[in-house]
N, CA, C and O atoms as a GROMACS GRO file, in nm:
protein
  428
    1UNK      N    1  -3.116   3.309   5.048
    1UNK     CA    2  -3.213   3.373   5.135
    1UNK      C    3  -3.352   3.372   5.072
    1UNK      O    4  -3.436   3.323   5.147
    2UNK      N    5  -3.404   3.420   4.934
    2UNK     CA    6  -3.480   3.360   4.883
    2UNK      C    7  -3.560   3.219   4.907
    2UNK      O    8  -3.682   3.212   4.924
    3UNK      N    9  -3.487   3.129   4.906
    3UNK     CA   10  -3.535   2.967   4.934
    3UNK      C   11  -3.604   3.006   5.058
    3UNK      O   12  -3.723   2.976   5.068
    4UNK      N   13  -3.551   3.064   5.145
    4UNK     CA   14  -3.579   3.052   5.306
    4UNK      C   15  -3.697   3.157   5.315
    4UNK      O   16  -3.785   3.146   5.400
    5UNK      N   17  -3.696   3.240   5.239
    5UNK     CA   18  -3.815   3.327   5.293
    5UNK      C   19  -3.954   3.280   5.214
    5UNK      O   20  -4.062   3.327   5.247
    6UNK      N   21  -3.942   3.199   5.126
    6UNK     CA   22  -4.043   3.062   5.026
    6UNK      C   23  -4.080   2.981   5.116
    6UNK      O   24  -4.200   2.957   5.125
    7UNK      N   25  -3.980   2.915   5.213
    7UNK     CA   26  -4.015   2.799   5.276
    7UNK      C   27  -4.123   2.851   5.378
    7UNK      O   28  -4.237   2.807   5.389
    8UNK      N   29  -4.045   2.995   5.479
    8UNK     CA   30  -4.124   3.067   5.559
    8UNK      C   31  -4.271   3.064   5.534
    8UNK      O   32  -4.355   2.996   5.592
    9UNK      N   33  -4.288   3.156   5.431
    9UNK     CA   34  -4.454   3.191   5.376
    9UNK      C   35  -4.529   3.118   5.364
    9UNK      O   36  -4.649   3.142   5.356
   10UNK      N   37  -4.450   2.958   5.357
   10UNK     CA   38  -4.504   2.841   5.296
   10UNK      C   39  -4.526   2.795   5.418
   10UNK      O   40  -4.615   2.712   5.403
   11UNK      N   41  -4.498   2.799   5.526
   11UNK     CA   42  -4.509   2.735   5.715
   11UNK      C   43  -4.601   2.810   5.755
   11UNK      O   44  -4.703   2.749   5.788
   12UNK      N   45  -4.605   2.942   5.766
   12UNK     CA   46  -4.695   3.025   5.788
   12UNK      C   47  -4.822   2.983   5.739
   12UNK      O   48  -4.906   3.007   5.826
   13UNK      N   49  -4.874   2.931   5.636
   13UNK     CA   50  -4.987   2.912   5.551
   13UNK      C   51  -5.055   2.806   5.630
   13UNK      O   52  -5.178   2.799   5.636
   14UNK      N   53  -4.978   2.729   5.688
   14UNK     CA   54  -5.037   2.582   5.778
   14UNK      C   55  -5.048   2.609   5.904
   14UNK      O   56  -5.095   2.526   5.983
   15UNK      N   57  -4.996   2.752   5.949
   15UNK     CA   58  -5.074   2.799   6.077
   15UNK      C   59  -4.962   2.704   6.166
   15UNK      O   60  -5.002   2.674   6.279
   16UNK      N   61  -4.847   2.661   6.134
   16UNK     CA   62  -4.702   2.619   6.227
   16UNK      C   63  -4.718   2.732   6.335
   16UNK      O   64  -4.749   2.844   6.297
   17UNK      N   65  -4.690   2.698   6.516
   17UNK     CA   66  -4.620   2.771   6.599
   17UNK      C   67  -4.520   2.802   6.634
   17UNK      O   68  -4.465   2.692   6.630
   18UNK      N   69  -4.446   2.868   6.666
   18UNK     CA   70  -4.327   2.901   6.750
   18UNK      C   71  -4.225   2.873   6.652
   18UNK      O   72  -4.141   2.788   6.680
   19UNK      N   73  -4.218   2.947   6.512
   19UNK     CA   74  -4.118   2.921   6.457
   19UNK      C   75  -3.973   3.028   6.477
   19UNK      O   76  -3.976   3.151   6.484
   20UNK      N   77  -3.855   2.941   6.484
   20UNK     CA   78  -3.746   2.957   6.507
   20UNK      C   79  -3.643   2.924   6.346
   20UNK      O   80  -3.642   2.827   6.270
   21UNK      N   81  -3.585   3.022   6.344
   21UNK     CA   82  -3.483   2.990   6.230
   21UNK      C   83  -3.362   3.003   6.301
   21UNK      O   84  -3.360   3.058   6.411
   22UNK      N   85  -3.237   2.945   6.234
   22UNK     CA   86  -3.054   2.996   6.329
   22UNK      C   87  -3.029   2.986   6.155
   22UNK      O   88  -3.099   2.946   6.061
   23UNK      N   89  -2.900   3.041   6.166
   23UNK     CA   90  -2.832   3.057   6.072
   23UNK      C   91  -2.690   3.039   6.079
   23UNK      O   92  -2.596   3.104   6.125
   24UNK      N   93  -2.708   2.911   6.008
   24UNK     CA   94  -2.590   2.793   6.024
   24UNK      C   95  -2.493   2.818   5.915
   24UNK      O   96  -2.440   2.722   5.858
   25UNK      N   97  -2.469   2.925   5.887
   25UNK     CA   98  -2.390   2.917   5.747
   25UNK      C   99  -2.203   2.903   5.861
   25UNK      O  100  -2.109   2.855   5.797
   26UNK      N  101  -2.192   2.919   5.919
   26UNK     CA  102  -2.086   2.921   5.977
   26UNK      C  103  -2.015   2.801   6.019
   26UNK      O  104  -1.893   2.784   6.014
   27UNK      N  105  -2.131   2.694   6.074
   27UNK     CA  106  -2.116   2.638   6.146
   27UNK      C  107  -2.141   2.438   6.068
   27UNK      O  108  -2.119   2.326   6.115
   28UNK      N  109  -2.182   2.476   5.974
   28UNK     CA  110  -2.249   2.350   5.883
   28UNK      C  111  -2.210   2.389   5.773
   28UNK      O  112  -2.234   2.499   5.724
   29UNK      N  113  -2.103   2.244   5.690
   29UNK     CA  114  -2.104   2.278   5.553
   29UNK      C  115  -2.190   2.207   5.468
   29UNK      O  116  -2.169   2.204   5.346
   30UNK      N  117  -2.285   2.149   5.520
   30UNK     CA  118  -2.379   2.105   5.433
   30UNK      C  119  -2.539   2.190   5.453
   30UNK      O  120  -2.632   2.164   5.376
   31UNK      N  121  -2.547   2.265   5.538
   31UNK     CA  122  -2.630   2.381   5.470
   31UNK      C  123  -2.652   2.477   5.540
   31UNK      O  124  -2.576   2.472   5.636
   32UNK      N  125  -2.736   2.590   5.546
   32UNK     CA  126  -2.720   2.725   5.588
   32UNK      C  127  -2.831   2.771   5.718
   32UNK      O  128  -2.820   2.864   5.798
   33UNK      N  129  -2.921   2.684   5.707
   33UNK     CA  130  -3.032   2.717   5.799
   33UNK      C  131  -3.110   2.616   5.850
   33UNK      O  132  -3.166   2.537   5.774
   34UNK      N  133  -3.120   2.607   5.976
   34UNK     CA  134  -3.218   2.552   6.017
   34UNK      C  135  -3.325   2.602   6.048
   34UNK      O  136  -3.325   2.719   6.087
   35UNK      N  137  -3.433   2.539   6.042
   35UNK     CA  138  -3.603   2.616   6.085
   35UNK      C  139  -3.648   2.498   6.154
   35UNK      O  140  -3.643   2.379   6.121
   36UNK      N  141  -3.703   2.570   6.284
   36UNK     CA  142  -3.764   2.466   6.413
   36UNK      C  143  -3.926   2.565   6.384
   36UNK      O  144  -3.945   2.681   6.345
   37UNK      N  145  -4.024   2.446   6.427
   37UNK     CA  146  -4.146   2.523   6.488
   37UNK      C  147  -4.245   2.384   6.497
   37UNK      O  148  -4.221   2.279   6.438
   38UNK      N  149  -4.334   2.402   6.564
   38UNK     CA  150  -4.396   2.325   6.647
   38UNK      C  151  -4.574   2.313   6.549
   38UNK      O  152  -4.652   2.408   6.541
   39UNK      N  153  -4.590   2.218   6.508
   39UNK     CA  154  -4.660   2.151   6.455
   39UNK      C  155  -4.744   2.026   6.469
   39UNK      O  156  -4.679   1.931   6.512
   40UNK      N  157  -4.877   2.001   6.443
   40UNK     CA  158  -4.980   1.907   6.461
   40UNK      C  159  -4.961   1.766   6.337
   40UNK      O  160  -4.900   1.810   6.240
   41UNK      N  161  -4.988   1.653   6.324
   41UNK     CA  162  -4.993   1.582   6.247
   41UNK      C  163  -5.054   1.661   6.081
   41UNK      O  164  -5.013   1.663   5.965
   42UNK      N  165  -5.110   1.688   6.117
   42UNK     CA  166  -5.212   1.719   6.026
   42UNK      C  167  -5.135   1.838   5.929
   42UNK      O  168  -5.119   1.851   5.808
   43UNK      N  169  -5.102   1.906   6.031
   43UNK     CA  170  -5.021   2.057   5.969
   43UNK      C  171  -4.883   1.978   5.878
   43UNK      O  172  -4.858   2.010   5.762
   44UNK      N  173  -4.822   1.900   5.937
   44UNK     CA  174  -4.711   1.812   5.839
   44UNK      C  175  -4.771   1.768   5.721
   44UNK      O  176  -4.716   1.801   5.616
   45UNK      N  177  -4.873   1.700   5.716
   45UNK     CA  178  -4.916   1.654   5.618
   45UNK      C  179  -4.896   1.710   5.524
   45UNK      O  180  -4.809   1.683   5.441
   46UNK      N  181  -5.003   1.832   5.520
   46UNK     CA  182  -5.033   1.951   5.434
   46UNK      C  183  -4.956   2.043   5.401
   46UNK      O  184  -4.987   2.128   5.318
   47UNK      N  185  -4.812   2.038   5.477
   47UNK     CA  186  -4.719   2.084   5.463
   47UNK      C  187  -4.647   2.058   5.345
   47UNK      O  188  -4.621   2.126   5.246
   48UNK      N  189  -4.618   1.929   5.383
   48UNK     CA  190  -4.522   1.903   5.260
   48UNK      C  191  -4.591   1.910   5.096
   48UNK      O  192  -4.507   1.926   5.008
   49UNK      N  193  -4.710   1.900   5.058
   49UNK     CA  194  -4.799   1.910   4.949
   49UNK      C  195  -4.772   2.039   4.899
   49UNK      O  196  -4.720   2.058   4.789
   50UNK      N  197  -4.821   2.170   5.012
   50UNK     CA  198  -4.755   2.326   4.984
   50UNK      C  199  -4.618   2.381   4.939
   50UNK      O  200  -4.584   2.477   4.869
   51UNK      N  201  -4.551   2.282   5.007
   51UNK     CA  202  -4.390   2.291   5.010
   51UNK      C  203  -4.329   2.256   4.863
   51UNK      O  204  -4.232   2.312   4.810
   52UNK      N  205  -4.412   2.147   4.806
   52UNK     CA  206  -4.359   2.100   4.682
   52UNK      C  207  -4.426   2.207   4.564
   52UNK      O  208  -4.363   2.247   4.466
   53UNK      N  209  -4.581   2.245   4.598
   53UNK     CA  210  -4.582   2.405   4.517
   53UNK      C  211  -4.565   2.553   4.497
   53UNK      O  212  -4.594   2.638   4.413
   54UNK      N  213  -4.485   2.541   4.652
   54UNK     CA  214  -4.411   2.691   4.666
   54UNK      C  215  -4.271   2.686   4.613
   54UNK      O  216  -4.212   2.791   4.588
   55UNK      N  217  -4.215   2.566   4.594
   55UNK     CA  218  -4.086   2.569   4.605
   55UNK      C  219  -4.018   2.466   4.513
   55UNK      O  220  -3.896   2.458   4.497
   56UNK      N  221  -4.091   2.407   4.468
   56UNK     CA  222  -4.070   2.290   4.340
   56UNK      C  223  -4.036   2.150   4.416
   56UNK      O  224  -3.955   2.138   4.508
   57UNK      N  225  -4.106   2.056   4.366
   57UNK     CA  226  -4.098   1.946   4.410
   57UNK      C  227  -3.930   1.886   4.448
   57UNK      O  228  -3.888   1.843   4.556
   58UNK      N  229  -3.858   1.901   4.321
   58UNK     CA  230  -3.734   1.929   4.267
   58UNK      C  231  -3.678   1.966   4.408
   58UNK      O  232  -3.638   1.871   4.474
   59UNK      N  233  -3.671   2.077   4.457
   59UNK     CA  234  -3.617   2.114   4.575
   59UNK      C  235  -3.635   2.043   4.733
   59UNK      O  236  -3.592   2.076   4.844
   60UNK      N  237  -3.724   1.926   4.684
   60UNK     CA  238  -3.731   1.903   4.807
   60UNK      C  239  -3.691   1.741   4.815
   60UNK      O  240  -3.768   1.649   4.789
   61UNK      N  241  -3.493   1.723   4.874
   61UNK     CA  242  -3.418   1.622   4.862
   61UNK      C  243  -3.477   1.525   4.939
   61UNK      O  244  -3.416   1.420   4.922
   62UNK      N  245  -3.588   1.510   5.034
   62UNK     CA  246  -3.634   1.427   5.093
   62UNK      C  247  -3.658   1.442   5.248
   62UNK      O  248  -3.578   1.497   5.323
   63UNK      N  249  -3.790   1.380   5.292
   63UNK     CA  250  -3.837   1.366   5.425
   63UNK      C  251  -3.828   1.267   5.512
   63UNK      O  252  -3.800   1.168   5.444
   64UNK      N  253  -3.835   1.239   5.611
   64UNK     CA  254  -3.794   1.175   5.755
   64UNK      C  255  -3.881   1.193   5.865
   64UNK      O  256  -3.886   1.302   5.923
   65UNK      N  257  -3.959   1.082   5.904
   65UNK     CA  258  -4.073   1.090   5.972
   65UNK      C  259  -4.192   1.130   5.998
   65UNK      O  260  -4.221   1.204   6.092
   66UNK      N  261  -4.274   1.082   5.911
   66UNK     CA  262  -4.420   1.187   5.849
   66UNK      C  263  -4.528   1.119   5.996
   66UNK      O  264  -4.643   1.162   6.000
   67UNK      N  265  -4.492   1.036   6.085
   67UNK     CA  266  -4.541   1.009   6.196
   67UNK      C  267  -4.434   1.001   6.302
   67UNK      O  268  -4.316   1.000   6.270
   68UNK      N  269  -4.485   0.995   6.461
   68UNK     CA  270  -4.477   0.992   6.543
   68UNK      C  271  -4.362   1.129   6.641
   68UNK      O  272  -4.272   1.128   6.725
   69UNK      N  273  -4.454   1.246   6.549
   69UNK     CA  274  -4.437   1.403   6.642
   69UNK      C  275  -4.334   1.452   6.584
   69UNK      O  276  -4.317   1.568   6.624
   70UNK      N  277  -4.215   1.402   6.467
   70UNK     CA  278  -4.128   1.504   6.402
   70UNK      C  279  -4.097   1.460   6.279
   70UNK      O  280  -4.045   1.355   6.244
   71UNK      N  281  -4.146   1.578   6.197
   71UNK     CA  282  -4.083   1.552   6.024
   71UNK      C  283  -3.993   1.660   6.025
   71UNK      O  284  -3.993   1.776   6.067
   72UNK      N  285  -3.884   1.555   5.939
   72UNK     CA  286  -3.729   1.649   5.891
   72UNK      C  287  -3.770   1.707   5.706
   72UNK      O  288  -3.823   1.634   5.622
   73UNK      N  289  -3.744   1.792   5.692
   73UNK     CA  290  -3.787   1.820   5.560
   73UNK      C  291  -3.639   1.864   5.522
   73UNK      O  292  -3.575   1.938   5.597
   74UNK      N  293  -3.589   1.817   5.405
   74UNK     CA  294  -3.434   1.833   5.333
   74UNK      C  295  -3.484   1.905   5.228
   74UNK      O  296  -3.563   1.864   5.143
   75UNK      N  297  -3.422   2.046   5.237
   75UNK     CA  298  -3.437   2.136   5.101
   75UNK      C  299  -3.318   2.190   5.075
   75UNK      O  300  -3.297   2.303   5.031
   76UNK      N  301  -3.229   2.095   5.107
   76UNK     CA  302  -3.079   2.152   5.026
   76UNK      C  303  -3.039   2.259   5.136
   76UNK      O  304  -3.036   2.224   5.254
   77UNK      N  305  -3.013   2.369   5.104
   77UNK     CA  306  -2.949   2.498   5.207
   77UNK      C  307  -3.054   2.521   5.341
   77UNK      O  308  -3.018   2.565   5.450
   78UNK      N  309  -3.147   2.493   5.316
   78UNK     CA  310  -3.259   2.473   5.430
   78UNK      C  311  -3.301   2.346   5.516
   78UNK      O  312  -3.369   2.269   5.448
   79UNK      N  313  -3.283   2.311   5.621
   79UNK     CA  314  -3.321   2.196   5.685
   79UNK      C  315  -3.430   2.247   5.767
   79UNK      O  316  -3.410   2.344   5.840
   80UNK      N  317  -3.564   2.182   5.760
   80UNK     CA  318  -3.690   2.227   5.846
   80UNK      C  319  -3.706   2.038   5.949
   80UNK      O  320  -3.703   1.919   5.915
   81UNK      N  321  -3.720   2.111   6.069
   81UNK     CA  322  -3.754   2.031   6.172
   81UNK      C  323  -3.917   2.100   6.212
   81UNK      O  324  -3.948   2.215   6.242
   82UNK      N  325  -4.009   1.965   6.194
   82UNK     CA  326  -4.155   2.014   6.241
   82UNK      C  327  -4.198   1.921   6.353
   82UNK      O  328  -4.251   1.812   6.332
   83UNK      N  329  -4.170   1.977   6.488
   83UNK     CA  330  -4.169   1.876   6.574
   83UNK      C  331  -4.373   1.890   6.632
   83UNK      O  332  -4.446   1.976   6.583
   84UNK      N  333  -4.418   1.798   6.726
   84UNK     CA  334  -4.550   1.860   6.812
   84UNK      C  335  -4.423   1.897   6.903
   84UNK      O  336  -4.302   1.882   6.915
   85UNK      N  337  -4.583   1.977   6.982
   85UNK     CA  338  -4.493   2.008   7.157
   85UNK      C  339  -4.437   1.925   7.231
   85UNK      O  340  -4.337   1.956   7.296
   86UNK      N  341  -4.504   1.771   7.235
   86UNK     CA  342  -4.410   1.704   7.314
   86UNK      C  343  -4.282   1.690   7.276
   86UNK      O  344  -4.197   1.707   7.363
   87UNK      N  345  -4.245   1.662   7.160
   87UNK     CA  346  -4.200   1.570   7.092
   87UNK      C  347  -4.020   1.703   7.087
   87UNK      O  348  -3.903   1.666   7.094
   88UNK      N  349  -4.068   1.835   7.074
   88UNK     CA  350  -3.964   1.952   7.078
   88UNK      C  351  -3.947   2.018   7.234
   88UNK      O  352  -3.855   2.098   7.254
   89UNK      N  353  -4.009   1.992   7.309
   89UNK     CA  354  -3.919   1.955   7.446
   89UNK      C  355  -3.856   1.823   7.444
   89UNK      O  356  -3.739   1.825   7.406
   90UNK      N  357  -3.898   1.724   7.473
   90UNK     CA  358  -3.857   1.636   7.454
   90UNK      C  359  -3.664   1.645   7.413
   90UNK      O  360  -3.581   1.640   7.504
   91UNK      N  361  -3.627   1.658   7.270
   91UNK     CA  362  -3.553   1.658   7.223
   91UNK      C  363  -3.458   1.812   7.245
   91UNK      O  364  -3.336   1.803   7.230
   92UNK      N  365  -3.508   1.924   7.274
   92UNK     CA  366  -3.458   2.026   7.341
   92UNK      C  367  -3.335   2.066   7.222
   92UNK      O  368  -3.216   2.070   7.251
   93UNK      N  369  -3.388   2.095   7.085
   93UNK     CA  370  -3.320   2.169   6.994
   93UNK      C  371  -3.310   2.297   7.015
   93UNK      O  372  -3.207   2.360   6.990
   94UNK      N  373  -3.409   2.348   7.062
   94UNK     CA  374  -3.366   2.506   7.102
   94UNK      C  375  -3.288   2.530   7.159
   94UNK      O  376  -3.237   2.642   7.147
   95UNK      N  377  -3.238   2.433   7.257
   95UNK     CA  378  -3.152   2.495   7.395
   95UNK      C  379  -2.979   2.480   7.308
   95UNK      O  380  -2.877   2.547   7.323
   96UNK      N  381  -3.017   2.330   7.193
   96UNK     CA  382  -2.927   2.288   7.199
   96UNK      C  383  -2.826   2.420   7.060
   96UNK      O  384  -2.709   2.448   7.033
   97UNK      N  385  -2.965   2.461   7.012
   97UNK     CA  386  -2.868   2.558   6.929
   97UNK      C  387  -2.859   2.736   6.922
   97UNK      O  388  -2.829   2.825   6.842
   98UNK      N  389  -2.912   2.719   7.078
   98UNK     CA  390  -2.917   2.857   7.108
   98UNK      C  391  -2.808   2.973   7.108
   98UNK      O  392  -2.798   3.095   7.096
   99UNK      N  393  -2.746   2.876   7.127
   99UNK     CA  394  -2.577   2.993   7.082
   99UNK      C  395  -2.574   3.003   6.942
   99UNK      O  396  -2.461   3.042   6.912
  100UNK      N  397  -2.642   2.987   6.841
  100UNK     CA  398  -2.634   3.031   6.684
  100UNK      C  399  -2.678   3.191   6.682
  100UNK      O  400  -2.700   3.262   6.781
  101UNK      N  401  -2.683   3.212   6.599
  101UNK     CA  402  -2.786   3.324   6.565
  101UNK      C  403  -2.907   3.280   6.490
  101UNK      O  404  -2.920   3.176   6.425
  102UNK      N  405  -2.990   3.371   6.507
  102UNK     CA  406  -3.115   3.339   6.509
  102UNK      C  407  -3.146   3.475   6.390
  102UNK      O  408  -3.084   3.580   6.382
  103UNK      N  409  -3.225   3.445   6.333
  103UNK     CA  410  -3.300   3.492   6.232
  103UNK      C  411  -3.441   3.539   6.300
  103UNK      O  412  -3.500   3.453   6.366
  104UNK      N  413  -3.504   3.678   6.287
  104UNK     CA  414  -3.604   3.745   6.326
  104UNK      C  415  -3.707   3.686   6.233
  104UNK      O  416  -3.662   3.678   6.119
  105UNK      N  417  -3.807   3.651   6.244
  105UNK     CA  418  -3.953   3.592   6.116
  105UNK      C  419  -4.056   3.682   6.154
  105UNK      O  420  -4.135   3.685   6.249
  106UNK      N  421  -4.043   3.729   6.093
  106UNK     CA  422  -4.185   3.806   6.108
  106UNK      C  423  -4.304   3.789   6.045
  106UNK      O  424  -4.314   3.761   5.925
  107UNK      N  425  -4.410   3.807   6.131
  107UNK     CA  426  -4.564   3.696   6.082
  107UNK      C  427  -4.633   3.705   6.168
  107UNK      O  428  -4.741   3.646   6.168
   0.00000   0.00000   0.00000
């Protein structure tokens, strides 16, 4: 829980919208959380730079699509999806994991 409330503070800082966490520990044995929220090119960028000094470079097993509207960020027990708006309708992860539970973020 730690990791996740690092990654949080660290999304928050780039001014990310509409962030969504579920809590996959039930349901995934390869990790515990997902985090959705809706993001600009630019905000990814700068993201991942923050991400590697909030949270150690070390922690961060690798990224997936730094263009065209969604980066996957792999932090081990944490999986972050940073979609734009089109790009998270589009693909309709919310709907698709709305039966999880969801984690409250406050910010």
């Amino acid at each position: 829980m730690e990791l996740l409330e690092k990654i949080i503070k660290t999304i928050e800082i780039v001014k990310v919208t509409d962030i969504k966490v579920y809590d996959m520990e039930k349901s995934s044995p390869f990790f515990d959380y997902v985090i959705l929220a809706t993001a600009n090119e630019r905000q990814s960028y700068a993201l991942i730079q923050y991400l590697k000094s909030s949270v150690g470079a070390e922690q961060i097993r690798g990224f997936e699509g730094k263009t065209g509207g969604w980066l996957l960020v792999d932090l081990g027990e944490v999986i972050l999806h940073l979609f734009s708006k089109e790009m998270r309708d589009y693909y309709g992860f919310d709907k698709r994991l709305m039966s999880l539970k969801q984690i409250e973020v406050k910010g």
